[in-house]
N, C-alpha and C positions, 0 to 999 in steps of 0.2 A: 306541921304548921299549914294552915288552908289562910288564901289569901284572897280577896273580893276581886273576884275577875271583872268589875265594871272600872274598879280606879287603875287597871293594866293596858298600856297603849295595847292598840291593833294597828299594824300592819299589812299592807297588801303588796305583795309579791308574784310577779308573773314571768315569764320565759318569752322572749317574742322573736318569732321569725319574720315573715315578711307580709302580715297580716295584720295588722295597726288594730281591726276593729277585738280581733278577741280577748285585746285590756279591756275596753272602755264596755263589752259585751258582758263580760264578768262585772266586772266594778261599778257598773250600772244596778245592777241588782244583789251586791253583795254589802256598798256603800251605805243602800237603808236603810239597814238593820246594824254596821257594823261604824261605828264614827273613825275610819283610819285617821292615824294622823301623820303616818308616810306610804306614797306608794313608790316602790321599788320596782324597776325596768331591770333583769337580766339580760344582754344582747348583745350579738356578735360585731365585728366590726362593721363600722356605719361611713367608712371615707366612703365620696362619693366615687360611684361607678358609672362613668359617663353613654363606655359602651352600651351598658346594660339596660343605660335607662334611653339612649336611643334607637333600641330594638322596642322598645314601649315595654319593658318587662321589669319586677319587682325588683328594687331594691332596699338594702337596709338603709342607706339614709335617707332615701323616700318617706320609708315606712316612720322613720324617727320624728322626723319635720312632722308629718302628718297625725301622728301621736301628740310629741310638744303644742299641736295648736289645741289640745283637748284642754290643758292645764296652763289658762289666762292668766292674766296679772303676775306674772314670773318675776322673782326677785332673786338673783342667783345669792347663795349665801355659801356653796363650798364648790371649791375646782378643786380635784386630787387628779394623779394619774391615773386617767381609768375610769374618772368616778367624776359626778357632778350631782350637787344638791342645785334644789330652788324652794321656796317658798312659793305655791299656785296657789288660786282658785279652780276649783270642777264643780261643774254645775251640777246641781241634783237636783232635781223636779224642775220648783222653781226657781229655788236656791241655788247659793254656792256655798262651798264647803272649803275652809281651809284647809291647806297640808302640806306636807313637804316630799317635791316631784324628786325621786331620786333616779339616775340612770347608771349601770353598772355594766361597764363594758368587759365584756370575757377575752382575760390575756393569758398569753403562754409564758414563762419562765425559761429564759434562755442564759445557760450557766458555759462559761468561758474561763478555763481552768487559768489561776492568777487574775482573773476579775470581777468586778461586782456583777451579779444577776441583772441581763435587761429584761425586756418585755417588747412580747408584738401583739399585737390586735390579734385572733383570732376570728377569720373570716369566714369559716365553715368548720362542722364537725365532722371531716372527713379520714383524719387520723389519730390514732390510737393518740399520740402526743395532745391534738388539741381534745380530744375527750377530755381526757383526764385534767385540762384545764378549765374545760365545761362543768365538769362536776366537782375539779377543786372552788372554782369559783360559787357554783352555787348553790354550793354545801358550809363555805366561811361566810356567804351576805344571810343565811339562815341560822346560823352557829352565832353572830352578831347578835339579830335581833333576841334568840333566847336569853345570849347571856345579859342583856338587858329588862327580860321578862316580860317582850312583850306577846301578845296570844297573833299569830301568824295565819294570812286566808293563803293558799299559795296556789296559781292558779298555771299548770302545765300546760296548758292546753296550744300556747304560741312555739317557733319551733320546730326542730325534726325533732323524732321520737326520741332520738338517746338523749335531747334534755330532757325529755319527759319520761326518762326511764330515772336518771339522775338525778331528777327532781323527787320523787318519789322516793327512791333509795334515802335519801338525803333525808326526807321527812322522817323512814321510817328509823335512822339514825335518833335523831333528834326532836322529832313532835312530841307533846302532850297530849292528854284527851280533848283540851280547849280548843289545841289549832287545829287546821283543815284542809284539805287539797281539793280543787276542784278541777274541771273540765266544760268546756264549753261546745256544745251540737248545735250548730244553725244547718238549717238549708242550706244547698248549693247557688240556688237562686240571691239569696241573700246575701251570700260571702262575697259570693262573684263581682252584688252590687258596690262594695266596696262601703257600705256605709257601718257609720262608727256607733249608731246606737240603732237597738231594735224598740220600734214601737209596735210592731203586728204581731208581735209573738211569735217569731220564729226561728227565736235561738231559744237554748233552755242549758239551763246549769248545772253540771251534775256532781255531784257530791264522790267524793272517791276515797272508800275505805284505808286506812293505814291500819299494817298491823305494826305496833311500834314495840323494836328490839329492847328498848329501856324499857318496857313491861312485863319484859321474860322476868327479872332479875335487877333489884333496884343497883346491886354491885355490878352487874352488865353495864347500868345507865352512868356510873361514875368513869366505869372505863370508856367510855364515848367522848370524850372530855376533848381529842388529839383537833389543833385546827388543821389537821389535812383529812379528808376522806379516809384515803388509802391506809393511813394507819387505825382510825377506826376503826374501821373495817379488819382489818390484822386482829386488833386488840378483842374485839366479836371473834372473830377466830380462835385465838388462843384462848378464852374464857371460855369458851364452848365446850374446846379440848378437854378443859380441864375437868368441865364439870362431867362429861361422860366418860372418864378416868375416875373419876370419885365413884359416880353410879356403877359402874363395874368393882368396883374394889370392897364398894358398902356390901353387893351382892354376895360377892367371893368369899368376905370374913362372916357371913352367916352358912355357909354351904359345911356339910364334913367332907370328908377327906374322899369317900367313894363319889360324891355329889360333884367336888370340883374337879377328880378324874375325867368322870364321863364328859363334862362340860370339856373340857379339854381334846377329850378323841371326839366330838362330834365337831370341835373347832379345825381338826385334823382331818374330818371327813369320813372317818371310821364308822363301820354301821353297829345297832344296836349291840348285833352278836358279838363281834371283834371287841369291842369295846368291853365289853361282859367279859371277857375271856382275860381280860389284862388287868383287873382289878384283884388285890391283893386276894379278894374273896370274891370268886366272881359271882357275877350274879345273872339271871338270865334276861332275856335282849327283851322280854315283857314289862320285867321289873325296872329295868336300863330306862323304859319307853317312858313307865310313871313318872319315873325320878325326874327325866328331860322336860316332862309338862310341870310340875312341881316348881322344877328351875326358873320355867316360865313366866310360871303364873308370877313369882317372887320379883321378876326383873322389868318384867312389864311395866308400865305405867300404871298406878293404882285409880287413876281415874275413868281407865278405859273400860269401859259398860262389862258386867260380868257377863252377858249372852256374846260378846264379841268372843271373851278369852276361851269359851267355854266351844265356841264354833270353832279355834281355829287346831287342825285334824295335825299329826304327830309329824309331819312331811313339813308342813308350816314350819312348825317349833323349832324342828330340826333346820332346815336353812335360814329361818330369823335370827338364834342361836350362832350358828357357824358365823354368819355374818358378822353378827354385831361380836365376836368374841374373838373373831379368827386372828386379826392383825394384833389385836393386846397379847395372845398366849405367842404368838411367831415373834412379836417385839422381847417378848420376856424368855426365849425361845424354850417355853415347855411343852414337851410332849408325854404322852401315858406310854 
């Protein structure tokens, strides 16, 4: 079923550290072409930090203040823990543009054996614990808007890098062809200035490829289904498993019986000769050689250019072979 991508909301979703302009730097230029009709703030905790800001240095609730004044006429219409809607205006051109401001603040789960789960604010991504609630978080405000249907701009560019590692991970979980990751390159000059829109051109947008794992395999893309990352992630594991268990197994029931021998003593390490010597009828370590490129050519990938398969020298075969076979015949523990 194909569905008209103009009547599906858009989305804009961004990561912000302590750099307020590279929302409104992206969304500036992505808004013209795209009518969102929510933009989404992912961001760490924002209680104010007094010390910090009277050293004159960044902070996140600075940077928030200073964002909210981008999105006028504010009408709150949801407080959750965590989370908060409004109803803005954002100016574009000359216009405004209606939408709905969303802020999503990144928490940890903190579990107390005999009691309900709290949560803390996550003020930096400096342990393994708040990672993993940086990327459980904003891999469920992107798992949301799919399951809503709506086509997602998501813009990592705000941030230390592991949400921009996790942001991407996340897409490549869950994007279509429709939705998009971007990143944002200003000058240093210009960042420094602190200002929230570029009119000299010197920031620029850059588009950032996803290779998305629901495209391996549309059964891959139903097992993607889990709202936590980390089991996604598993379930991609296990389905991978599986399928390179099949591909060896499809291989093995076409091979005879001297074929899946040798396959076996070269997964053992055995050289041509040895291996010829132990066959019910042996054969010599030339004819051994053929047989192993044969195997090859069979197990390979059948899209991989014939001048590749045809270059790759009997040393190759032989350690491509041992590899990819060694642990399956040690699991199954056969030996010739």
């Amino acid at each position: 079923m194909s569905y008209d991508l103009t009547k599906r909301p858009f989305v804009f979703v961004a990561t912000l550290g302590n750099a307020a302009p590279v929302i409104t730097l992206a969304l500036d230029q992505l808004i013209q072409k795209h009518p969102f009709v929510e933009v989404c703030i992912i961001h760490t905790d924002d209680t104010p930090d007094p010390e910090r800001a009277a050293k004159g240095l960044a902070t996140m609730h600075g940077t928030i203040e200073q964002l909210d004044q981008e999105f006028i006429n504010r009408r709150e219409v949801e407080s959750l823990s965590g989370e908060k809607k409004w109803e803005a205006d954002y100016k574009v051109g000359n216009g405004r543009h209606r939408l709905t401001y969303r802020r999503v603040l990144i928490r940890r789960e903190i579990q107390i054996a005999g009691k309900l789960p709290s949560y803390a604010a996550v003020r930096d991504v400096e342990t393994e614990e708040n990672a993993k609630a940086t990327f459980r978080t904003i891999y469920r405000v992107l798992r949301q808007y799919k399951e809503q249907r709506a086509i997602i701009h998501l813009s990592i560019a705000g941030g230390r890098k592991s949400m921009s590692v996790f942001g991407m991970s996340s897409a490549q979980l869950l994007f279509w062809p429709e939705d998009k990751v971007w990143h944002v390159v200003s000058r240093d000059e210009f960042m420094s200035s602190r200002a929230m829109h570029d009119t000299t051109g010197q920031s620029l947008l850059v588009p950032i490829p996803v290779i998305r794992l629901s495209a391996a395999s549309p059964m891959l893309g139903m097992l993607l289904t889990s709202s936590d990352p980390y089991d996604a992630l598993a379930a991609q594991e296990n389905f991978m498993q599986l399928l390179d268990i099949r591909r060896k197994e499809s291989l093995l029931a076409q091979l005879d019986a001297d074929e899946r021998q040798i396959l076996v003593g070269v997964a053992q390490g055995l050289s041509n000769e040895a291996i010829g010597q132990r066959l019910d009828k042996p054969l010599k370590p030339k004819t051994v050689a053929n047989k192993l490129t044969l195997i090859y050519a069979q197990y390979i990938a059948s899209d991989i250019p014939t001048d590749i398969k045809q270059a790759a020298n009997e040393e190759n075969v032989r350690a491509y072979l041992a590899a990819e076979f060694g642990a399956y015949f040690q699991q199954k523990g056969e030996r010739i």
